[in-house]
N, C-alpha and C positions, 0 to 999 in steps of 0.2 A: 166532419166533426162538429159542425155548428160554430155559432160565434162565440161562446163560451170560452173554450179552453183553446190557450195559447197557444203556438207553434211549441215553444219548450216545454210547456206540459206535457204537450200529443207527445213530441220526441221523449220525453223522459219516461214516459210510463211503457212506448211501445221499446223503447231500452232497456227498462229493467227489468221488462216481460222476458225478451230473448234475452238477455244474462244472467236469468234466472233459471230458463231452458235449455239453457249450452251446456252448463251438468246435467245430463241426463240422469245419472244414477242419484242427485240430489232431490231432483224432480217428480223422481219416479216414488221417492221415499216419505217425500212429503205429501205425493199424493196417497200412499196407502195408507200413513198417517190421519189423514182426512175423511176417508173413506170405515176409518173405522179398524182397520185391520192388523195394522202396528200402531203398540203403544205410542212409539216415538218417533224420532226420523234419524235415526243413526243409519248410516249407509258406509262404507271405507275406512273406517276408523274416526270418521268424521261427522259433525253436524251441521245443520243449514244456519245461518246467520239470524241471531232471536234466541236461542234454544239454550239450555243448562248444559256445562261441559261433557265429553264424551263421558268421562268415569267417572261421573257424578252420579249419586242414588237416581236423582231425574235425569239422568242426560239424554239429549235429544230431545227434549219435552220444555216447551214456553211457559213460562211462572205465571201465565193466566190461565193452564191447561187444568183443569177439572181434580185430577189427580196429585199435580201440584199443590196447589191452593188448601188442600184437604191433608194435603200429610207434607210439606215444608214451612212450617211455620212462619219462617225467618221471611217468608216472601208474601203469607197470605195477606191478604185483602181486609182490614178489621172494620170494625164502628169504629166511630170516632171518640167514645166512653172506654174502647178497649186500646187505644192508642194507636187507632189508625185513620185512615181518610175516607171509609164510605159515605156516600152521601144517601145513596138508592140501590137497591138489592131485594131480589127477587126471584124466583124460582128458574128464569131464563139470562137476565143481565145482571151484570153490577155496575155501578157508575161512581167514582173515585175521583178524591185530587191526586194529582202527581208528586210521590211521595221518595222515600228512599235516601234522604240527602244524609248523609254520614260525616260533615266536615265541620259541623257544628251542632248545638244545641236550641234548631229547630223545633217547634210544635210537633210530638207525633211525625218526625221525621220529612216533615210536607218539603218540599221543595220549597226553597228561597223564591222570594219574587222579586229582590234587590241584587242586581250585580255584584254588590259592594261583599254581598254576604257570598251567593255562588261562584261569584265569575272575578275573582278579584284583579288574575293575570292577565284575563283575554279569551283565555284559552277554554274556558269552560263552562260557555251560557248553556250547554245542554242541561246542566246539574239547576237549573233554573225552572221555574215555571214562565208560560208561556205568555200568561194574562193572568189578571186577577179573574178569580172562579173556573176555571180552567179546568173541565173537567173531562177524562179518559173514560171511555165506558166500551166494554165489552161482553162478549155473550158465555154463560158460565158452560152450557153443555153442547156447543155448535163447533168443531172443527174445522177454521178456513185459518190458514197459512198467511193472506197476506190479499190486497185487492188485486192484484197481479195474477193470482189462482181462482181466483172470483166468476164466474159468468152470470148470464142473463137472471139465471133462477138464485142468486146469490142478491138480488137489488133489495128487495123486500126485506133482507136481512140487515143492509147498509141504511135503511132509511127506518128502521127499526134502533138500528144504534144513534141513530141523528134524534129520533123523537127522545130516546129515553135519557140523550146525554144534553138535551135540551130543557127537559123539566129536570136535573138535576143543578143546568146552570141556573135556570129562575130559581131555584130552592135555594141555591145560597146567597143571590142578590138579594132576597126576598127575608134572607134569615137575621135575628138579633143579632148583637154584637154580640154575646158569648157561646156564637158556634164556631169553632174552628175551621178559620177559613173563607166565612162570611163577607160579603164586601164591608158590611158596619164590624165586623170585626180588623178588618183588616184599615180602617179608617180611624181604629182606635190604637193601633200598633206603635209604641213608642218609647219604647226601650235599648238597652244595650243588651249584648251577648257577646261570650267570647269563645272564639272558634278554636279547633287542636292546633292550628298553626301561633295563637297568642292571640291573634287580630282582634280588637274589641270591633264590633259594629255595629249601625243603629239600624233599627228594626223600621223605624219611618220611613214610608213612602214620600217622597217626592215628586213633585214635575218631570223632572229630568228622567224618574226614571220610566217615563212614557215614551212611548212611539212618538204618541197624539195626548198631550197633555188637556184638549181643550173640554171634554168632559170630565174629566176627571179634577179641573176646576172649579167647574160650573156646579157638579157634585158637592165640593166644600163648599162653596159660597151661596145656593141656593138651597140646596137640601136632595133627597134622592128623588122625591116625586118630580122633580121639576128634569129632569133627567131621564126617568126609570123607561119610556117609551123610545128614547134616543139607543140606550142599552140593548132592549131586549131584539130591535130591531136589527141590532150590530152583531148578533149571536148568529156562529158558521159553527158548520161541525165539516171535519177535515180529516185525510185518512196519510198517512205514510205509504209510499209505493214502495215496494222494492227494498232496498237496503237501506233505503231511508229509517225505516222501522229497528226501532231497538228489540222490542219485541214480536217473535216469529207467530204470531197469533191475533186474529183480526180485532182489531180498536179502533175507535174513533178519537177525536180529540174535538169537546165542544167546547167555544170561548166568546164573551164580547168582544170582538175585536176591536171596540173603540179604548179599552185597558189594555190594549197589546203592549208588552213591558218590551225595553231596551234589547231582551234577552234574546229575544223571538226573531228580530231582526238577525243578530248574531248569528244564532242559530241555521236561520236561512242562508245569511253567508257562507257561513264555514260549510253545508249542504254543498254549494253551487263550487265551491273550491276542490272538495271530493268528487264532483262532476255527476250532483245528481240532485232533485228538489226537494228539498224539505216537503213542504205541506201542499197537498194536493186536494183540491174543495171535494165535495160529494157529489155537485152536478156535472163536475167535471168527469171525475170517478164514472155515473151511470152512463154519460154520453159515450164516454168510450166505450164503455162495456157494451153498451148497444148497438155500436158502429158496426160498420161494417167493415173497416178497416181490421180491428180485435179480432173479428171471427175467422177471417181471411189467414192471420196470424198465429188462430190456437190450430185452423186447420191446414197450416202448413207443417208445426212439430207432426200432428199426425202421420202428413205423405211421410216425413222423412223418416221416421220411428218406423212406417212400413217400410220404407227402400232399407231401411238399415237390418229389419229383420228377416231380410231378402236378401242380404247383400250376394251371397254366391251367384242366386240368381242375377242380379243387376252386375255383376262384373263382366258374367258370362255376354249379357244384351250390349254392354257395351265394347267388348271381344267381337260378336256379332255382327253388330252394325253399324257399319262405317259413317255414316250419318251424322247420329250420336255421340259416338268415339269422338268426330273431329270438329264437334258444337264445342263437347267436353273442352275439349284440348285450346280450343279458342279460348272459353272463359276462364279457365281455372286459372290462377297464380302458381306456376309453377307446371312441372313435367307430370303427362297425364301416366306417364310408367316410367316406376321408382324404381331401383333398384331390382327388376325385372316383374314389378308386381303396380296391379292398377293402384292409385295413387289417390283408394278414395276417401281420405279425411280430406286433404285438397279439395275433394269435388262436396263434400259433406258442406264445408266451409260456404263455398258457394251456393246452392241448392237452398241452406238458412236464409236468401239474400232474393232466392228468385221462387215465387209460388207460382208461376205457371209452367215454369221448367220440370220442380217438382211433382206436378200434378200429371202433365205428359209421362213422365217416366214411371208413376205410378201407373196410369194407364196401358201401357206399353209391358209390363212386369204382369198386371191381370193378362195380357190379352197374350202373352205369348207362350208361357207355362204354366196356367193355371194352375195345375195338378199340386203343381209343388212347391205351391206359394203358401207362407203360413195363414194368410187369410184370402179367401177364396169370392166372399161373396158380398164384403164389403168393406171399405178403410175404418179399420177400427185400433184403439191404441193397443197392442201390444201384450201380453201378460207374462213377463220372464219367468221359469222355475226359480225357484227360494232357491235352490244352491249354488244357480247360477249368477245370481244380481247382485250379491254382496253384501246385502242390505241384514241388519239384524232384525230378526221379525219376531212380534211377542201378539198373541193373541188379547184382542180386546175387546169387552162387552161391548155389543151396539149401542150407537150413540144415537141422538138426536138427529134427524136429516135436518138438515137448511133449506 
Protein backbone atom coordinates (compact mmCIF):
# COMPACT_ATOMS: atom_id res chain seq x y z
CA UNK A 1 0.00 0.00 0.00
CA UNK A 2 2.83 2.37 0.49
CA UNK A 3 3.43 4.73 3.32
CA UNK A 4 0.65 6.94 2.74
CA UNK A 5 -2.48 5.50 3.68
CA UNK A 6 -3.07 4.02 7.13
CA UNK A 7 -3.86 0.60 8.40
CA UNK A 8 -7.64 2.18 8.85
CA UNK A 9 -7.87 3.76 5.72
CA UNK A 10 -6.45 0.35 3.77
CA UNK A 11 -9.18 -1.36 6.24
CA UNK A 12 -12.01 1.06 5.71
CA UNK A 13 -11.93 1.31 2.01
CA UNK A 14 -11.27 -2.53 1.42
CA UNK A 15 -14.63 -2.85 3.84
CA UNK A 16 -16.74 -0.71 2.15
CA UNK A 17 -15.69 -2.31 -1.07
CA UNK A 18 -16.99 -5.94 0.15
CA UNK A 19 -20.15 -4.23 1.78
CA UNK A 20 -20.95 -2.84 -1.01
CA UNK A 21 -20.49 -6.13 -3.06
CA UNK A 22 -22.38 -8.44 -0.62
CA UNK A 23 -25.55 -7.14 -2.40
CA UNK A 24 -25.13 -8.38 -5.45
CA UNK A 25 -28.43 -7.41 -6.99
CA UNK A 26 -27.44 -3.68 -5.60
CA UNK A 27 -24.09 -3.94 -7.42
CA UNK A 28 -25.14 -5.32 -10.26
CA UNK A 29 -27.69 -2.38 -10.68
CA UNK A 30 -25.36 0.20 -10.08
CA UNK A 31 -23.23 -1.01 -12.42
CA UNK A 32 -25.74 -1.07 -15.38
CA UNK A 33 -26.50 2.37 -14.19
CA UNK A 34 -22.81 3.27 -14.97
CA UNK A 35 -22.45 1.67 -17.94
CA UNK A 36 -25.06 3.64 -19.40
CA UNK A 37 -27.98 1.14 -19.70
CA UNK A 38 -30.42 1.96 -16.68
CA UNK A 39 -31.51 5.25 -16.11
CA UNK A 40 -31.33 4.51 -12.35
CA UNK A 41 -30.40 1.98 -9.86
CA UNK A 42 -33.65 0.71 -8.47
CA UNK A 43 -33.23 -3.19 -8.10
CA UNK A 44 -35.89 -4.90 -5.21
CA UNK A 45 -38.10 -2.22 -4.57
CA UNK A 46 -35.02 -0.68 -3.28
CA UNK A 47 -32.28 1.95 -3.81
CA UNK A 48 -28.40 2.16 -3.16
CA UNK A 49 -27.55 4.50 -0.38
CA UNK A 50 -26.94 8.45 -2.21
CA UNK A 51 -29.99 8.01 -4.47
CA UNK A 52 -33.77 9.80 -4.55
CA UNK A 53 -36.46 7.57 -2.89
CA UNK A 54 -37.82 4.58 -4.70
CA UNK A 55 -41.22 6.45 -5.85
CA UNK A 56 -39.84 9.57 -6.37
CA UNK A 57 -40.18 11.05 -10.12
CA UNK A 58 -36.11 10.50 -9.82
CA UNK A 59 -35.81 7.69 -7.67
CA UNK A 60 -32.84 5.52 -7.94
CA UNK A 61 -30.99 8.51 -9.41
CA UNK A 62 -28.12 10.90 -7.32
CA UNK A 63 -29.13 14.80 -7.40
CA UNK A 64 -25.73 15.36 -9.29
CA UNK A 65 -27.09 12.91 -12.10
CA UNK A 66 -27.41 14.76 -15.43
CA UNK A 67 -31.02 14.34 -15.58
CA UNK A 68 -31.67 15.39 -12.15
CA UNK A 69 -30.05 18.56 -12.12
CA UNK A 70 -31.99 19.45 -15.60
CA UNK A 71 -35.53 18.79 -14.49
CA UNK A 72 -35.54 18.84 -10.21
CA UNK A 73 -35.22 22.19 -9.56
CA UNK A 74 -35.37 22.03 -6.03
CA UNK A 75 -31.87 20.27 -6.16
CA UNK A 76 -30.11 21.98 -9.21
CA UNK A 77 -26.93 23.38 -8.90
CA UNK A 78 -27.32 27.51 -9.60
CA UNK A 79 -24.93 30.83 -10.00
CA UNK A 80 -24.58 32.36 -7.16
CA UNK A 81 -26.75 35.82 -8.94
CA UNK A 82 -29.51 33.03 -9.20
CA UNK A 83 -29.49 31.96 -5.53
CA UNK A 84 -27.13 29.32 -5.60
CA UNK A 85 -23.44 28.24 -4.92
CA UNK A 86 -21.53 27.63 -8.22
CA UNK A 87 -18.33 28.72 -8.27
CA UNK A 88 -17.06 26.93 -11.81
CA UNK A 89 -19.24 25.15 -14.47
CA UNK A 90 -18.43 23.83 -17.56
CA UNK A 91 -19.39 21.69 -20.21
CA UNK A 92 -17.69 18.48 -18.19
CA UNK A 93 -17.67 19.65 -14.20
CA UNK A 94 -19.24 21.82 -11.67
CA UNK A 95 -17.67 22.95 -8.72
CA UNK A 96 -19.94 24.23 -5.71
CA UNK A 97 -20.14 25.38 -1.95
CA UNK A 98 -21.82 22.95 0.14
CA UNK A 99 -25.36 24.23 0.25
CA UNK A 100 -28.93 22.98 1.23
CA UNK A 101 -29.15 24.02 4.91
CA UNK A 102 -32.91 24.62 5.59
CA UNK A 103 -32.93 25.42 9.53
CA UNK A 104 -32.26 28.89 9.09
CA UNK A 105 -31.81 32.07 7.02
CA UNK A 106 -28.56 31.25 5.41
CA UNK A 107 -27.07 33.02 2.13
CA UNK A 108 -28.51 31.01 -0.85
CA UNK A 109 -28.95 28.28 1.56
CA UNK A 110 -24.96 27.64 1.82
CA UNK A 111 -24.18 25.55 4.60
CA UNK A 112 -23.30 27.14 8.24
CA UNK A 113 -19.68 27.41 8.98
CA UNK A 114 -20.53 28.10 12.70
CA UNK A 115 -21.73 25.14 15.04
CA UNK A 116 -23.67 27.64 16.89
CA UNK A 117 -25.86 28.10 13.69
CA UNK A 118 -25.70 24.15 12.25
CA UNK A 119 -24.80 22.00 14.90
CA UNK A 120 -26.41 23.65 18.10
CA UNK A 121 -27.19 20.05 20.05
CA UNK A 122 -24.14 17.98 18.91
CA UNK A 123 -25.81 16.18 16.89
CA UNK A 124 -25.53 17.67 13.49
CA UNK A 125 -22.07 19.00 12.36
CA UNK A 126 -22.86 17.30 8.97
CA UNK A 127 -25.51 20.29 8.26
CA UNK A 128 -22.13 22.25 8.50
CA UNK A 129 -19.52 23.19 6.11
CA UNK A 130 -16.28 21.54 6.34
CA UNK A 131 -13.76 24.58 6.01
CA UNK A 132 -13.96 27.90 5.07
CA UNK A 133 -14.01 27.78 0.82
CA UNK A 134 -14.82 24.36 0.93
CA UNK A 135 -15.66 23.33 -2.23
CA UNK A 136 -17.64 19.85 -3.74
CA UNK A 137 -16.99 19.38 -7.46
CA UNK A 138 -18.36 16.87 -9.62
CA UNK A 139 -18.44 15.56 -13.16
CA UNK A 140 -21.98 16.76 -14.95
CA UNK A 141 -22.09 13.79 -17.77
CA UNK A 142 -19.61 10.84 -16.28
CA UNK A 143 -21.39 8.07 -14.37
CA UNK A 144 -19.28 6.56 -11.42
CA UNK A 145 -21.19 5.55 -8.17
CA UNK A 146 -18.74 6.14 -5.79
CA UNK A 147 -14.55 5.50 -5.52
CA UNK A 148 -15.28 2.11 -4.41
CA UNK A 149 -16.62 1.31 -8.10
CA UNK A 150 -13.74 3.29 -9.40
CA UNK A 151 -10.59 1.28 -11.13
CA UNK A 152 -7.35 2.03 -12.65
CA UNK A 153 -8.93 3.90 -15.80
CA UNK A 154 -11.21 5.92 -13.39
CA UNK A 155 -7.67 7.93 -11.82
CA UNK A 156 -7.53 10.62 -14.54
CA UNK A 157 -10.92 11.25 -13.79
CA UNK A 158 -10.30 11.59 -9.71
CA UNK A 159 -7.39 13.89 -10.41
CA UNK A 160 -9.46 15.92 -12.89
CA UNK A 161 -12.01 16.50 -9.98
CA UNK A 162 -8.92 17.55 -7.60
CA UNK A 163 -7.55 20.15 -10.32
CA UNK A 164 -10.83 21.74 -11.07
CA UNK A 165 -12.00 21.70 -7.28
CA UNK A 166 -8.68 23.40 -6.68
CA UNK A 167 -8.89 26.55 -8.87
CA UNK A 168 -12.37 26.80 -7.52
CA UNK A 169 -10.90 26.89 -4.06
CA UNK A 170 -8.19 29.65 -5.17
CA UNK A 171 -11.17 31.50 -6.73
CA UNK A 172 -12.80 32.14 -3.70
CA UNK A 173 -9.73 32.92 -1.49
CA UNK A 174 -8.75 35.04 -4.08
CA UNK A 175 -12.34 36.75 -4.44
CA UNK A 176 -13.71 40.41 -2.99
CA UNK A 177 -15.73 40.43 -0.07
CA UNK A 178 -19.08 40.75 -1.90
CA UNK A 179 -19.04 37.21 -3.35
CA UNK A 180 -20.70 34.92 -1.56
CA UNK A 181 -18.81 32.74 0.21
CA UNK A 182 -15.45 34.36 -0.31
CA UNK A 183 -12.93 34.18 2.46
CA UNK A 184 -12.99 38.34 2.57
CA UNK A 185 -16.49 37.72 2.52
CA UNK A 186 -16.64 35.61 5.05
CA UNK A 187 -14.15 37.89 7.15
CA UNK A 188 -16.59 40.47 6.93
CA UNK A 189 -19.62 38.45 8.41
CA UNK A 190 -21.12 40.07 11.38
CA UNK A 191 -24.50 39.95 12.07
CA UNK A 192 -27.48 38.26 13.66
CA UNK A 193 -30.07 35.76 12.19
CA UNK A 194 -32.71 33.97 13.53
CA UNK A 195 -33.29 30.36 13.05
CA UNK A 196 -37.05 28.25 12.75
CA UNK A 197 -36.34 26.98 16.01
CA UNK A 198 -36.30 31.06 17.51
CA UNK A 199 -32.36 30.93 18.20
CA UNK A 200 -30.92 34.20 17.42
CA UNK A 201 -27.12 33.66 16.24
CA UNK A 202 -24.18 35.53 15.32
CA UNK A 203 -22.85 35.05 11.99
CA UNK A 204 -19.01 35.90 13.19
CA UNK A 205 -16.41 33.64 12.94
CA UNK A 206 -14.23 33.06 15.74
CA UNK A 207 -11.03 31.36 17.01
CA UNK A 208 -12.89 28.69 18.67
CA UNK A 209 -14.55 27.93 15.84
CA UNK A 210 -11.12 26.51 14.25
CA UNK A 211 -9.51 23.18 14.51
CA UNK A 212 -6.11 25.32 14.08
CA UNK A 213 -7.02 28.88 14.81
CA UNK A 214 -3.29 30.01 14.25
CA UNK A 215 -3.77 31.12 10.64
CA UNK A 216 -6.69 32.30 10.78
CA UNK A 217 -5.16 34.77 13.29
CA UNK A 218 -2.33 35.72 11.53
CA UNK A 219 -5.01 36.40 8.59
CA UNK A 220 -6.75 39.26 10.86
CA UNK A 221 -3.72 40.72 12.19
CA UNK A 222 -1.38 40.68 9.12
CA UNK A 223 -3.55 40.77 6.26
CA UNK A 224 -4.10 37.75 3.53
CA UNK A 225 -0.83 38.27 1.57
CA UNK A 226 1.06 37.46 4.48
CA UNK A 227 -0.75 34.19 4.84
CA UNK A 228 -2.08 33.40 1.17
CA UNK A 229 1.08 30.87 0.43
CA UNK A 230 0.50 29.12 3.95
CA UNK A 231 -3.26 28.48 2.49
CA UNK A 232 -3.04 27.51 -0.79
CA UNK A 233 -0.37 25.09 0.26
CA UNK A 234 -2.97 23.60 2.97
CA UNK A 235 -5.53 22.91 0.07
CA UNK A 236 -6.42 18.55 -0.09
CA UNK A 237 -9.10 17.45 -2.20
CA UNK A 238 -10.65 14.27 -0.43
CA UNK A 239 -13.36 11.67 -1.66
CA UNK A 240 -16.07 9.87 0.58
CA UNK A 241 -15.67 5.97 0.38
CA UNK A 242 -18.50 3.80 0.67
CA UNK A 243 -21.41 5.05 2.86
CA UNK A 244 -19.59 7.60 3.84
CA UNK A 245 -20.98 9.57 0.79
CA UNK A 246 -24.25 11.25 1.16
CA UNK A 247 -24.34 11.27 -2.35
CA UNK A 248 -24.48 8.07 -4.56
CA UNK A 249 -22.43 9.92 -7.53
CA UNK A 250 -18.66 10.57 -7.58
CA UNK A 251 -17.47 14.16 -5.80
CA UNK A 252 -14.64 15.49 -4.55
CA UNK A 253 -14.38 17.69 -1.64
CA UNK A 254 -11.63 20.45 -1.98
CA UNK A 255 -10.62 22.67 1.15
CA UNK A 256 -7.62 24.51 3.17
CA UNK A 257 -7.20 22.53 5.58
CA UNK A 258 -5.64 25.02 7.71
CA UNK A 259 -9.68 26.66 8.10
CA UNK A 260 -10.70 23.32 9.01
CA UNK A 261 -13.92 24.41 11.27
CA UNK A 262 -14.98 22.61 14.58
CA UNK A 263 -17.41 20.76 12.28
CA UNK A 264 -15.17 18.58 10.33
CA UNK A 265 -13.67 17.17 13.37
CA UNK A 266 -17.28 16.17 14.50
CA UNK A 267 -18.11 14.93 11.58
CA UNK A 268 -14.99 12.61 11.52
CA UNK A 269 -16.19 11.45 14.74
CA UNK A 270 -19.59 10.54 14.49
CA UNK A 271 -17.95 8.72 10.81
CA UNK A 272 -15.70 6.37 13.21
CA UNK A 273 -18.82 5.79 15.82
CA UNK A 274 -20.97 4.46 12.70
CA UNK A 275 -17.76 2.40 12.18
CA UNK A 276 -16.58 3.89 8.95
CA UNK A 277 -14.14 7.08 7.83
CA UNK A 278 -15.18 10.08 6.97
CA UNK A 279 -12.57 11.64 4.49
CA UNK A 280 -10.41 9.79 2.60
CA UNK A 281 -7.35 12.00 0.76
CA UNK A 282 -6.82 11.30 -3.14
CA UNK A 283 -3.27 9.76 -2.95
CA UNK A 284 -4.65 7.64 -0.67
CA UNK A 285 -7.74 6.85 -3.06
CA UNK A 286 -5.16 6.26 -6.28
CA UNK A 287 -2.65 4.01 -4.11
CA UNK A 288 -5.28 1.75 -3.62
CA UNK A 289 -6.82 1.74 -6.62
CA UNK A 290 -3.48 0.77 -8.04
CA UNK A 291 -2.61 -1.84 -5.48
CA UNK A 292 -2.45 -4.83 -5.92
CA UNK A 293 -4.26 -5.83 -3.06
CA UNK A 294 -7.80 -3.78 -4.98
CA UNK A 295 -7.44 -5.83 -7.90
CA UNK A 296 -6.93 -9.25 -6.09
CA UNK A 297 -10.35 -7.98 -4.49
CA UNK A 298 -12.49 -6.91 -7.62
CA UNK A 299 -11.12 -10.21 -9.11
CA UNK A 300 -12.32 -12.26 -6.44
CA UNK A 301 -16.38 -10.91 -6.77
CA UNK A 302 -15.63 -12.10 -10.32
CA UNK A 303 -14.67 -16.12 -9.30
CA UNK A 304 -17.49 -15.92 -7.11
CA UNK A 305 -20.27 -14.36 -9.36
CA UNK A 306 -18.74 -17.28 -11.71
CA UNK A 307 -19.16 -20.23 -8.96
CA UNK A 308 -22.51 -18.78 -8.25
CA UNK A 309 -23.54 -18.72 -11.94
CA UNK A 310 -22.54 -22.38 -11.86
CA UNK A 311 -23.71 -23.22 -8.78
CA UNK A 312 -25.43 -26.86 -10.06
CA UNK A 313 -22.50 -27.34 -11.43
CA UNK A 314 -20.20 -26.63 -8.17
CA UNK A 315 -22.62 -28.50 -5.81
CA UNK A 316 -22.44 -31.50 -8.19
CA UNK A 317 -17.93 -31.08 -7.73
CA UNK A 318 -18.39 -30.77 -4.40
CA UNK A 319 -20.84 -34.21 -4.23
CA UNK A 320 -17.93 -35.50 -6.32
CA UNK A 321 -15.05 -34.92 -4.54
CA UNK A 322 -14.29 -35.86 -1.50
CA UNK A 323 -11.32 -33.74 -1.24
CA UNK A 324 -13.10 -30.67 -1.46
CA UNK A 325 -16.30 -31.75 0.19
CA UNK A 326 -14.08 -32.22 3.51
CA UNK A 327 -11.71 -28.82 2.90
CA UNK A 328 -15.44 -27.28 2.68
CA UNK A 329 -16.63 -28.87 5.71
CA UNK A 330 -13.35 -27.73 7.68
CA UNK A 331 -13.80 -24.12 6.92
CA UNK A 332 -17.24 -23.25 6.73
CA UNK A 333 -19.04 -22.12 9.98
CA UNK A 334 -21.65 -24.31 10.33
CA UNK A 335 -22.80 -27.91 8.58
CA UNK A 336 -21.73 -28.52 5.01
CA UNK A 337 -25.42 -30.33 4.42
CA UNK A 338 -28.44 -28.45 5.53
CA UNK A 339 -31.36 -29.89 5.80
CA UNK A 340 -30.40 -32.43 3.12
CA UNK A 341 -29.11 -29.81 0.63
CA UNK A 342 -25.40 -28.47 0.10
CA UNK A 343 -25.16 -25.48 2.46
CA UNK A 344 -23.84 -23.03 0.01
CA UNK A 345 -24.47 -19.57 1.21
CA UNK A 346 -22.33 -20.88 4.24
CA UNK A 347 -19.55 -21.84 1.83
CA UNK A 348 -20.53 -18.26 -0.31
CA UNK A 349 -19.72 -16.66 3.13
CA UNK A 350 -16.40 -18.05 3.27
CA UNK A 351 -14.91 -18.09 -0.40
CA UNK A 352 -15.68 -13.74 0.16
CA UNK A 353 -12.80 -14.24 2.64
CA UNK A 354 -10.48 -16.59 0.68
CA UNK A 355 -9.27 -15.76 -3.16
CA UNK A 356 -7.19 -18.55 -3.68
CA UNK A 357 -9.91 -21.08 -2.57
CA UNK A 358 -11.95 -19.33 -5.00
CA UNK A 359 -9.76 -19.18 -7.78
CA UNK A 360 -8.97 -23.37 -7.52
CA UNK A 361 -12.51 -24.03 -7.55
CA UNK A 362 -13.05 -21.72 -10.41
CA UNK A 363 -10.39 -23.78 -11.99
CA UNK A 364 -11.60 -27.11 -11.15
CA UNK A 365 -15.49 -26.06 -12.61
CA UNK A 366 -13.53 -25.03 -16.32
CA UNK A 367 -11.71 -28.11 -16.21
CA UNK A 368 -14.28 -30.54 -15.29
CA UNK A 369 -17.50 -29.74 -17.29
CA UNK A 370 -16.69 -27.34 -19.52
CA UNK A 371 -19.51 -27.98 -21.97
CA UNK A 372 -21.90 -26.75 -19.35
CA UNK A 373 -20.44 -23.87 -17.76
CA UNK A 374 -22.04 -20.53 -18.49
CA UNK A 375 -18.60 -19.25 -19.40
CA UNK A 376 -16.35 -21.39 -21.20
CA UNK A 377 -13.35 -19.63 -22.33
CA UNK A 378 -12.65 -17.14 -19.80
CA UNK A 379 -13.86 -15.56 -16.08
CA UNK A 380 -15.87 -13.00 -17.09
CA UNK A 381 -18.81 -11.11 -14.84
CA UNK A 382 -21.76 -12.50 -15.55
CA UNK A 383 -24.99 -10.94 -17.54
CA UNK A 384 -28.34 -12.00 -15.82
CA UNK A 385 -31.71 -11.93 -18.32
CA UNK A 386 -33.83 -8.66 -17.40
CA UNK A 387 -36.49 -10.82 -16.00
CA UNK A 388 -34.59 -12.60 -14.00
CA UNK A 389 -32.54 -9.99 -11.83
CA UNK A 390 -35.09 -7.89 -10.44
CA UNK A 391 -33.73 -4.79 -11.40
CA UNK A 392 -36.14 -2.07 -13.19
CA UNK A 393 -34.44 -1.22 -16.29
CA UNK A 394 -35.09 2.02 -18.50
CA UNK A 395 -33.17 2.45 -21.46
CA UNK A 396 -30.73 5.33 -21.74
CA UNK A 397 -28.85 7.49 -24.14
CA UNK A 398 -25.13 6.88 -24.16
CA UNK A 399 -23.17 8.77 -22.03
CA UNK A 400 -19.91 10.06 -21.87
CA UNK A 401 -17.20 7.11 -21.18
CA UNK A 402 -14.49 7.94 -18.19
Amino acid sequence: MGSGMSIEQKDNFIGQFKKFNSDAKQAYAVELWETGENMNMKFDDKVPNGTMPFDHEFGGMPVFQKEVQEGFDVVKVKEIVDGGTSVIKNDKYMAFMPAGFRDGPTPNKINPFREEIGNPNGDTPQKCAASLCHIVTTPIDIRKYNVITCDVDDISLLRELETIGKEACIKMLDAEDDVLGSLKWHLKQDGKIVMKDSREVNTKLVDADFIDDKTFIKLQTDGYESVRDVIIQSIHTTFHVGESASVGYIHSHTRPTCFDLTSKSNMDTMALEKGYVKETDIEDIVKFIESEEFKNEKDLLVYIKFIQDNQDEFIDLISDDAALSKMLEDLIEGDLIKDGSTNVEEIYKYLYKDHALSNMIVDMLKSTSINDLVRTDTVMMPEPEPEDDGLTRTMTPPIEDV
